[in-house]
C-alpha positions as CSV (number, residue, x, y, z in Angstrom):
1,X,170.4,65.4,68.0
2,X,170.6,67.8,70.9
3,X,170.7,70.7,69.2
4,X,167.4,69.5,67.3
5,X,165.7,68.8,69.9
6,X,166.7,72.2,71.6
7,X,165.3,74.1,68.2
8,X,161.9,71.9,68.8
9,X,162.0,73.2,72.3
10,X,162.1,76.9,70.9
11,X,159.6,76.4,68.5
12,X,157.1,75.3,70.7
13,X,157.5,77.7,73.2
14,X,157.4,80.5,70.4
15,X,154.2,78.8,69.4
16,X,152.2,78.9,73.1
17,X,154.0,82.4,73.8
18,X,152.2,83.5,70.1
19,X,148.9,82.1,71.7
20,X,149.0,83.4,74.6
21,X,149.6,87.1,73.4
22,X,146.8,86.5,70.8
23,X,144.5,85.4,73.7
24,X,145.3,88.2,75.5
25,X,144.9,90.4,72.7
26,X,141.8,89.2,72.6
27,X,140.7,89.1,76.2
28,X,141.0,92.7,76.4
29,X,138.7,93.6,73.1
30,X,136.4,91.6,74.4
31,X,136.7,93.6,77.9
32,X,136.8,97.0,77.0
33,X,133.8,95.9,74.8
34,X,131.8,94.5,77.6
35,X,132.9,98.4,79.4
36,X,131.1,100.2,76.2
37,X,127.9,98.4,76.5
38,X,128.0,98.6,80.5
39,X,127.9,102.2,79.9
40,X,125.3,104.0,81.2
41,X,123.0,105.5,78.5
42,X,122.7,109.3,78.0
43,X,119.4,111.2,77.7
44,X,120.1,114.4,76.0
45,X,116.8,115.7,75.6
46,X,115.7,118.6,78.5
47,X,112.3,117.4,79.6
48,X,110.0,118.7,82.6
49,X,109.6,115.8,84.5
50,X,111.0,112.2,84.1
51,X,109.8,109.0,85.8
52,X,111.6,106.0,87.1
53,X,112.1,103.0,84.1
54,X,109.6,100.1,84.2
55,X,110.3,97.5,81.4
56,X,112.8,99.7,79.9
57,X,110.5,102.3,79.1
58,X,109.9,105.5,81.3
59,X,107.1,108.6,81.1
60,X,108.1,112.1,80.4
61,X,106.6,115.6,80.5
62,X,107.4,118.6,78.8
63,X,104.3,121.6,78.7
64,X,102.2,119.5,80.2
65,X,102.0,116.5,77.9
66,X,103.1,113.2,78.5
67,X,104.8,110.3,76.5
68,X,107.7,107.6,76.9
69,X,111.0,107.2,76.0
70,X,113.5,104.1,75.9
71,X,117.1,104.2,78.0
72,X,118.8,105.5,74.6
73,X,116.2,108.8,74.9
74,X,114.4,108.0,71.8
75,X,110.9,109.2,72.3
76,X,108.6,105.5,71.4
77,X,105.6,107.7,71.9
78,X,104.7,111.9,70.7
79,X,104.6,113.4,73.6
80,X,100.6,113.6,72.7
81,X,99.3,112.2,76.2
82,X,97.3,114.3,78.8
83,X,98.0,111.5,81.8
84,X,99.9,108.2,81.6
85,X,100.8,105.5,83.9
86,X,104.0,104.1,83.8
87,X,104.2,100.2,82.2
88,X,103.6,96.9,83.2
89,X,103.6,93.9,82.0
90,X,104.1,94.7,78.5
91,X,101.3,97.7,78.7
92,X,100.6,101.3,79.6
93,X,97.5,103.7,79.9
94,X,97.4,106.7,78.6
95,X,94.6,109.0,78.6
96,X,93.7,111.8,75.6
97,X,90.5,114.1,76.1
98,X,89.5,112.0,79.3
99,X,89.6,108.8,77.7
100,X,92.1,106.4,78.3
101,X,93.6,103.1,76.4
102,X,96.5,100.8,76.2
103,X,99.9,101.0,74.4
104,X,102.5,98.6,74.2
105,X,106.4,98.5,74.2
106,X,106.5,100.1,70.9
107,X,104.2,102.9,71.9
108,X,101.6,101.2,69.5
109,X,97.7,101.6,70.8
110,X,96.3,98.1,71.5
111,X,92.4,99.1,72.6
112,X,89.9,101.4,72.3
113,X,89.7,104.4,74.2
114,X,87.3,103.9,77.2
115,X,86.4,106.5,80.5
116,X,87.9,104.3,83.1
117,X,90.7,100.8,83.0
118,X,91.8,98.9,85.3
119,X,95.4,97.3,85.6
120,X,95.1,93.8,84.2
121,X,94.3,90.6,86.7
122,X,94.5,87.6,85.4
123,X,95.7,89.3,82.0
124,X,91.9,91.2,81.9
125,X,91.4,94.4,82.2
126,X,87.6,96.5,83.5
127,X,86.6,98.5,81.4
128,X,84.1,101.1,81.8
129,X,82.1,103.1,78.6
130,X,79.2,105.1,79.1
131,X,78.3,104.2,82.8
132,X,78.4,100.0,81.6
133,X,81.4,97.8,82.2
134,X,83.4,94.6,80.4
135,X,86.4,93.3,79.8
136,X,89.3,93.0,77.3
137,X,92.6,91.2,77.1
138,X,95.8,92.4,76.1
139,X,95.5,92.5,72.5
140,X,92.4,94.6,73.4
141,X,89.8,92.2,72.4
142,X,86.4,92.7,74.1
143,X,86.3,89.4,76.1
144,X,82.4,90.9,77.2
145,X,80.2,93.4,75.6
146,X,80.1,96.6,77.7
147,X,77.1,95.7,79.2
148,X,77.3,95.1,82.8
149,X,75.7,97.6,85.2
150,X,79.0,97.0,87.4
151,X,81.7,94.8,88.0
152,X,85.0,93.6,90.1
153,X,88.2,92.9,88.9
154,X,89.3,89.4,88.1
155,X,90.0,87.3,90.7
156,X,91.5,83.5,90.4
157,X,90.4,83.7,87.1
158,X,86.6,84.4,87.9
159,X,84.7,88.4,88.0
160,X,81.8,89.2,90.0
161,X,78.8,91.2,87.2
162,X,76.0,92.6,88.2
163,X,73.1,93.2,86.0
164,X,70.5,96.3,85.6
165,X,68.6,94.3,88.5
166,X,71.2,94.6,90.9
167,X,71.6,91.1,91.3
168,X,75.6,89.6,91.1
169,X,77.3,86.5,89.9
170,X,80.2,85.3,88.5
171,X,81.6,85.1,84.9
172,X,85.5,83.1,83.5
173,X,88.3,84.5,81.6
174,X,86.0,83.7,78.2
175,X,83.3,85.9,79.3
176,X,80.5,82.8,80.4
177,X,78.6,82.9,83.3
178,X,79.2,80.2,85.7
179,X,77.8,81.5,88.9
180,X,74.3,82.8,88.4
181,X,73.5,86.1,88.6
182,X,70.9,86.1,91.3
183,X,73.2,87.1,94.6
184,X,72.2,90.7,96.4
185,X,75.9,91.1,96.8
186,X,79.2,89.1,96.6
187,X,82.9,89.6,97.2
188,X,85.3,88.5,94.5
189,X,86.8,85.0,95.3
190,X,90.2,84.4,97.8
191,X,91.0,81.5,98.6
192,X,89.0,80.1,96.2
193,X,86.1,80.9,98.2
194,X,83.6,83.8,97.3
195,X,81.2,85.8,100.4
196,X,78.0,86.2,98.9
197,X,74.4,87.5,100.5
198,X,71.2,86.8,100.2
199,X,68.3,87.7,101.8
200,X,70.3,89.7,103.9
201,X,72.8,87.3,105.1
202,X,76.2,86.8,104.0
203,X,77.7,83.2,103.5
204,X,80.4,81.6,101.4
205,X,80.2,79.7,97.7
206,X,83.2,77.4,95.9
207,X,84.2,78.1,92.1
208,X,81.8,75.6,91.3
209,X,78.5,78.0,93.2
210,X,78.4,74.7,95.7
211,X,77.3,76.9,99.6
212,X,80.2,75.7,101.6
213,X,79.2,78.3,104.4
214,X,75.1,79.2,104.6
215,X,74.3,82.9,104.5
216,X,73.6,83.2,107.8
217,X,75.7,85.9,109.1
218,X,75.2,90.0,109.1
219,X,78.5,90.5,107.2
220,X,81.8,89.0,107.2
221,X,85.4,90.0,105.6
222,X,87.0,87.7,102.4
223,X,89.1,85.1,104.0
224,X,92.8,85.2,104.3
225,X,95.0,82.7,105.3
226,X,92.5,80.4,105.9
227,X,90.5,82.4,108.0
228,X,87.4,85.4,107.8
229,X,85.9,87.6,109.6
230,X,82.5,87.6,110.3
231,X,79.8,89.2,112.6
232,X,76.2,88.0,114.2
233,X,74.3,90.6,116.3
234,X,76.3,93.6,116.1
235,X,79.1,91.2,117.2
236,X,82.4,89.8,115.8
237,X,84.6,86.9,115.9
238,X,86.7,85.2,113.4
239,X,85.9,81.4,111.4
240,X,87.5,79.4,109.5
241,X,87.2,77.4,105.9
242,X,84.8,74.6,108.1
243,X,82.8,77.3,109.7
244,X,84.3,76.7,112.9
245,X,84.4,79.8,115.4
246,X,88.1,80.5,115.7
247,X,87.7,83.3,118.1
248,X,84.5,83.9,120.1
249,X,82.3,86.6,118.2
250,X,82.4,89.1,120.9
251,X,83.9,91.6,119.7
252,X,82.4,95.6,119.4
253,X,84.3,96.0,116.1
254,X,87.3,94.3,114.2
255,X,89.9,94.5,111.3
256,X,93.3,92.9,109.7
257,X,95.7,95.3,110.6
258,X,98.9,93.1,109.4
259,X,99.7,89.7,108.1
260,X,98.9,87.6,111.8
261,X,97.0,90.3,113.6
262,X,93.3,92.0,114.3
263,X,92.4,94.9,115.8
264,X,89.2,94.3,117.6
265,X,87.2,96.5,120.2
266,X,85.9,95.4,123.6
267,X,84.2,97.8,125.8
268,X,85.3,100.7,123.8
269,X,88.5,99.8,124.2
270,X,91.2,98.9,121.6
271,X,93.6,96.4,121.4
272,X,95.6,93.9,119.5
273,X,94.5,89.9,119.0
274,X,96.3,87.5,116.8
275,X,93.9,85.1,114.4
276,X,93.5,82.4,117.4
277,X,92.5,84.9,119.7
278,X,95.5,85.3,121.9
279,X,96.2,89.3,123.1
280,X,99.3,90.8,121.5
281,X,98.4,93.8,123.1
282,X,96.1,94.6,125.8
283,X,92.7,96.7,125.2
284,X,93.8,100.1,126.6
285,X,93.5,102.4,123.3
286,X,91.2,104.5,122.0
287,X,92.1,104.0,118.5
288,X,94.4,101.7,116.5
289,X,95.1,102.2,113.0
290,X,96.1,99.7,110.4
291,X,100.5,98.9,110.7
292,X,102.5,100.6,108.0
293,X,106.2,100.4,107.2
294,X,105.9,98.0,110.7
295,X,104.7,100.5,112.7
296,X,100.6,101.4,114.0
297,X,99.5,104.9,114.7
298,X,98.0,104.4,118.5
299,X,95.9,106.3,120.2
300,X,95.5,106.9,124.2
301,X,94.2,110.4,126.1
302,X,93.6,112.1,123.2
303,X,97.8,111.9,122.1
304,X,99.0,110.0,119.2
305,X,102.0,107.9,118.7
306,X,103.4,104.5,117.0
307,X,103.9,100.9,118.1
308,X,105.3,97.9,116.6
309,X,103.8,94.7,116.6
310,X,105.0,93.2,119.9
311,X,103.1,96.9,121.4
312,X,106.6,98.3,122.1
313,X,105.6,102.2,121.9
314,X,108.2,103.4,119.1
315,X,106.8,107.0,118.6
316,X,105.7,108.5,122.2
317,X,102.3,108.8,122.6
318,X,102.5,112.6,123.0
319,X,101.6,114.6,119.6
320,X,98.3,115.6,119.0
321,X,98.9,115.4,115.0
322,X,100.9,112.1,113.6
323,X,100.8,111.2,110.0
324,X,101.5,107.9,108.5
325,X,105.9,107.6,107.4
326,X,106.1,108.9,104.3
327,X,109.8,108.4,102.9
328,X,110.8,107.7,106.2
329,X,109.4,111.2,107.9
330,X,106.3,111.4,109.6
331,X,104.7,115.2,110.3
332,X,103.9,115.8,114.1
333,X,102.0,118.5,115.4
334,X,101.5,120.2,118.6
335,X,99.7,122.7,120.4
336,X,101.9,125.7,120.9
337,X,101.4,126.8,124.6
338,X,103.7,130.1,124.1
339,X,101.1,131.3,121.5
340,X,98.7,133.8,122.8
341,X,96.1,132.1,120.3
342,X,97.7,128.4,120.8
343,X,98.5,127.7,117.3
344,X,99.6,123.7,116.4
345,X,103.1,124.0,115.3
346,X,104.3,121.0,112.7
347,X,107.8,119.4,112.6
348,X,109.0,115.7,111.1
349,X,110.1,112.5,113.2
350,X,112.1,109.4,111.9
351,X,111.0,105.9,112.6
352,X,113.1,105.8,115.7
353,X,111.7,108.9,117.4
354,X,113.9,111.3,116.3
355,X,112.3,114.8,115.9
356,X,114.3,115.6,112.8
357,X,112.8,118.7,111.8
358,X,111.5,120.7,115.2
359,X,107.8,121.4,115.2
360,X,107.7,125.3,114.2
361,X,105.9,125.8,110.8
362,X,102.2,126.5,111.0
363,X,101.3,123.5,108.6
364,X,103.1,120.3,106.8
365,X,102.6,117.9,104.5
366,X,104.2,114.5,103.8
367,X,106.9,113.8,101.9
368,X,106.9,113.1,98.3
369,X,109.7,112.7,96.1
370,X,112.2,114.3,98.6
371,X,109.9,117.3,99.1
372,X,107.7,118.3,101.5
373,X,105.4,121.4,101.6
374,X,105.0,123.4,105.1
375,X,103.4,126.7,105.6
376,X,105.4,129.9,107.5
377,X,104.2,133.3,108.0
378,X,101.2,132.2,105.5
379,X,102.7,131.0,103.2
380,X,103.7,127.8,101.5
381,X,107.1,126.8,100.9
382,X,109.1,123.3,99.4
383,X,111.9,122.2,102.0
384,X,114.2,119.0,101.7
385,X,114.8,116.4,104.6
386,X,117.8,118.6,105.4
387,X,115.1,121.5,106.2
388,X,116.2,123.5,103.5
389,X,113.9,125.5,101.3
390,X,114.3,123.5,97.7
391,X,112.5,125.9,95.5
392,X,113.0,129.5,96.1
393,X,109.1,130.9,96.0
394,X,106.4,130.9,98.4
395,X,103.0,130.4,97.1
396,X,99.3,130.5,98.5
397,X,98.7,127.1,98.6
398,X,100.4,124.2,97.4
399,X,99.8,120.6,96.8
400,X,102.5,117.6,97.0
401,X,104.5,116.5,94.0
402,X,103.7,113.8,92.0
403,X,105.7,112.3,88.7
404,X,107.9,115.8,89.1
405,X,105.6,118.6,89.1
406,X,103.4,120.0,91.5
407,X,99.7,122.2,91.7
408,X,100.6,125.7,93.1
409,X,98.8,128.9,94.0
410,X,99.6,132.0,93.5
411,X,97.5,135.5,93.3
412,X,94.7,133.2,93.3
413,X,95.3,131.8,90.4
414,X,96.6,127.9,89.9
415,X,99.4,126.0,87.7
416,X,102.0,123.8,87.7
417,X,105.9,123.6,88.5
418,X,108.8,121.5,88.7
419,X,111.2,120.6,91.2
420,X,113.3,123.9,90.0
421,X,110.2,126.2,90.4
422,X,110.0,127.1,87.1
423,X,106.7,126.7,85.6
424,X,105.3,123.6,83.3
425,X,101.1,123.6,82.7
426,X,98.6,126.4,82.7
427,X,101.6,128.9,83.0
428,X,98.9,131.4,80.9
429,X,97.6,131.8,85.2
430,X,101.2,132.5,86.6
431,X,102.5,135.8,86.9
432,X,104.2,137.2,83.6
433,X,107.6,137.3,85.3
434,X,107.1,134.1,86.8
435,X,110.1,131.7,85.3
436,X,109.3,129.1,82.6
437,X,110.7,126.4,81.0
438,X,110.3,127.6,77.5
């Protein structure tokens, strides 16, 4: 009986040790599977210029012509395209011969080829033919005829038309007009309010074309967060949805500059108010531009600089040229007082004052796609954020990179490189030994 029950014993622990081997077995397939497909995906294909994937899909260039490829490198489009943007929900324009349309995922063309698009709002898209404007949806349909002498995007489902008259109102997503057109000028809706004017005052409608503010004032801003700006007498303030005066409208000039905050002029004099009125920062400038990346370019006897949006100076006020960040660098410039003809000389700053790359080329641009252009002894070169020269030519004149390739001059004459140099469009205007792709 004890030797049965012993042989049991073994039996079931050969079973569960046979199980759990199996399970193993097939834990690791199932692994090293899940490794394969985590895999990243190889593009073998040598192309000009490749952009960043959107929906799984990104833009290529090779001789100047654009199409797209999936994350495999199959090419869903011929590379047919003089311009493309990249996709977006589900869609992608691509213009041929000046005219431009939409594909899809599968590089199919869903509409008809038109001189200008917009990006879809409110899944419509402005269309432009011939100097008239409508609308289509994303199967391309023509939700309007191409009739209107202009137009505005969608906005919370409604677009502002105007007729040959030059008189605006409103249309919905099926292409009926709800609002009348018989406005001199109108805003597209926010906040489900619309600004329109008539004779020559500015006021505010509902969805329905009910006045909920009259048209009494010279001009006013769309609201936003509840508020607008608006202006009587060459003076401005700020209201709210009720038409109550929010902040007195005494103001020389006035503009949004971030989420909470206005920039408004008093006595020629700029400064910082918040939408209640209250002073973030006194009125002391002579200029304040709109805040970027955090930061506002300031500016205060004749030198530039940046604050942040308590007024804590970030960039000294001391440069006489300041650019807006661009991938983190900003171009400075300064008067050279060694030079006998006081050139400006042009160097790079971080966001925390830093003056990375020291002011000594005779021009600069921003950065763009890790390259920025600056001028020396005449000529334009390409240099890093390390101040290294990336592409080993100097040219006449230069412009910045965009989706890999950049305008160039040389010998007077104009094309295109990459980020190696070598040539890529109009390289029948380069010099014969200039390098190429092909």
């Amino acid at each position: 009986m004890d030797k049965l029950l012993i042989i049991n014993k073994i039996k079931y622990l050969l079973f569960y040790a046979l199980l759990l081997i199996a399970a193993m077995s097939y834990g690791q397939g199932f692994l090293k599977e899940e490794k394969v497909k985590s895999e990243p995906l190889k593009i073998t294909k040598q192309y000009d210029a490749t952009g960043s994937f959107y929906e799984n899909l990104a833009w290529v260039t090779l001789n100047g012509k654009y199409g797209f490829i999936d994350k495999t490198g199959k090419e869903i489009t011929s590379l047919e395209y003089d311009d493309v943007r990249s996709f977006e929900e589900g869609v992608a324009k691509v213009n041929f011969n000046n005219k431009w349309c939409f594909i899809n995922t599968t590089g199919k063309e869903i509409s008809s080829l038109y001189d200008e698009l917009s990006d879809f709002s409110c899944n419509l898209s402005k269309v432009k033919l011939n100097n008239k404007y409508g609308f289509i949806n994303k199967t391309g349909k023509e939700i309007t005829s191409i009739r209107y002498y202009d137009a505005l995007d969608f906005s919370e489902n409604f677009a502002a038309v105007a007729l040959n008259n030059d008189k605006w109102g409103f249309i919905d997503k099926t292409g009926e007009v709800i609002i009348p057109i018989k406005y001199d000028d109108v805003n597209s809706f926010s906040e489900d309010l619309a600004a329109v004017k008539l004779n020559d005052k500015w006021g505010f409608i509902d969805k329905t074309g009910e006045v909920i503010i009259p048209t009494k004032y010279d001009n006013v801003t769309v609201f936003s967060e509840g508020f607008a700006m608006v202006n009587l007498n060459n003076k401005w303030g700020i209201i709210n949805k009720t038409d109550k005066i929010i902040t007195l409208i005494k103001y020389d000039d006035i503009f949004g500059i971030s989420k909470n905050l206005v920039a408004a002029k008093l006595n020629d004099k700029w400064g910082i108010i918040n939408k209640i009125g209250e002073v973030v920062v006194p009125f002391e400038y002579e200029n304040i531009d709109f805040f970027k990346e955090g930061l506002a370019k300031i500016k205060l006897n004749g030198n530039l600089g940046f604050i942040d949006k308590t007024g804590k100076k970030i960039i000294p006020i001391k440069y006489f040229t300041l650019y807006d960040f661009s991938e983190g660098l900003a171009v400075i410039g300064n008067i050279d007082l060694s030079s006998i003809v006081l050139d400006e000389k042009y160097g790079f700053v971080d966001k925390i004052g830093n003056e990375i790359i020291p002011m000594k080329y005779n021009g600069a641009m921003s950065f763009s796609e890790g390259l920025a252009g600056v001028k020396k002894n005449y000529k334009w070169i390409f240099i890093n954020k390390m101040n290294k020269k990336a592409i080993p030519f100097e040219y006449d004149d230069i412009y910045s990179f965009s989706k890999g390739i950049a305008k160039v001059k040389l010998n007077g004459r104009w094309f295109y490189i990459n980020k190696k140099g070598e040539c890529v469009k109009d390289c029948r205007y380069a010099p014969s030994n200039y390098p190429r792709t092909n």
